[in-house]
N, C-alpha and C positions, 0 to 999 in steps of 0.2 A: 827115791820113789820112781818106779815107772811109770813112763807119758801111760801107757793103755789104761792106769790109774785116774791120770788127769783128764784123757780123753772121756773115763766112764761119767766122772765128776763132772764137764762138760755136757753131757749127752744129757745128766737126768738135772742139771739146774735148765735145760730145753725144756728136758717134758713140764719140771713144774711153772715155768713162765708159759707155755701152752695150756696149763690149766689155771692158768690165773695168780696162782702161787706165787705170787712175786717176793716174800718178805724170805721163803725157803732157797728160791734159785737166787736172790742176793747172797743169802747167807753161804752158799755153797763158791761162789765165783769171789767170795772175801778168801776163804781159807785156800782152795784155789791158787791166789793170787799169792798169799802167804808161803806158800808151799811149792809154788811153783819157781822152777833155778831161776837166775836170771839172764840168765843163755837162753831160755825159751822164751825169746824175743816175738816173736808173728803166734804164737800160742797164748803169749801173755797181752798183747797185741788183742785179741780174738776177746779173752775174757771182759777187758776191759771195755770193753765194744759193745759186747752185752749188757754188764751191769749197768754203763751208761742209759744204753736204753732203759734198763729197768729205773734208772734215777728217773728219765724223763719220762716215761708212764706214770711214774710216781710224783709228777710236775716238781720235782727235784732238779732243777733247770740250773744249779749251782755246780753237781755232782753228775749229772749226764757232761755237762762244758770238760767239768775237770777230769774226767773220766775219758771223755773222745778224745781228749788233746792230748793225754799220756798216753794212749792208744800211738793215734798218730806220731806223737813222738818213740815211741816203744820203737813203732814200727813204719818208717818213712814211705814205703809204697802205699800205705794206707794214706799218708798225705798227698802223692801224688793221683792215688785214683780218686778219692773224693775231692782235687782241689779246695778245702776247706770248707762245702758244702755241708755241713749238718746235719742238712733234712736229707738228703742221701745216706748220710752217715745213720745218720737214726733209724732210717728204713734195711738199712742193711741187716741194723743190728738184732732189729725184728722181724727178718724175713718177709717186711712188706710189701714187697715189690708188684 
């Protein structure tokens, strides 16, 4: 598969967490992840970053943890700029800034 593939799959599990759709852009950042090599290291990084947040919106506080910390281990700059901060980490993941 082509990343512009993964990229599009990217872009519209955004739009539907932008409208609230959280159980559609989970579902979309599962297979996503399924589908995605695993040489797409900071891409698979990125997904999991997301969904997390979507766990913790969804006060799934088991699954946002597990989900940021294979994140940051996927992808170690993501541990060095969050220093293991969370609530940064969570606000990334949702654009809250």
């Amino acid at each position: 598969m082509e990343k512009d593939y993964f990229q599009e799959m990217f872009e519209q599990a955004i739009s539907f967490e932008k409208s609230g759709q959280f159980d559609l852009a989970q579902n979309i950042y599962n297979v996503a992840l399924q589908l995605l090599p695993e040489t797409e290291r900071s891409f698979r990084a990125q997904l999991l970053l997301r969904r997390g947040a979507i766990a913790y919106k969804l006060k799934n506080l088991r699954g946002a943890f597990d989900d940021f910390s294979a994140a940051m281990s996927t992808d170690p700059a993501l541990a060095r700029r969050f220093n293991g901060d969370f609530s940064k980490f969570y606000e990334e993941g949702c654009h809250c800034k």
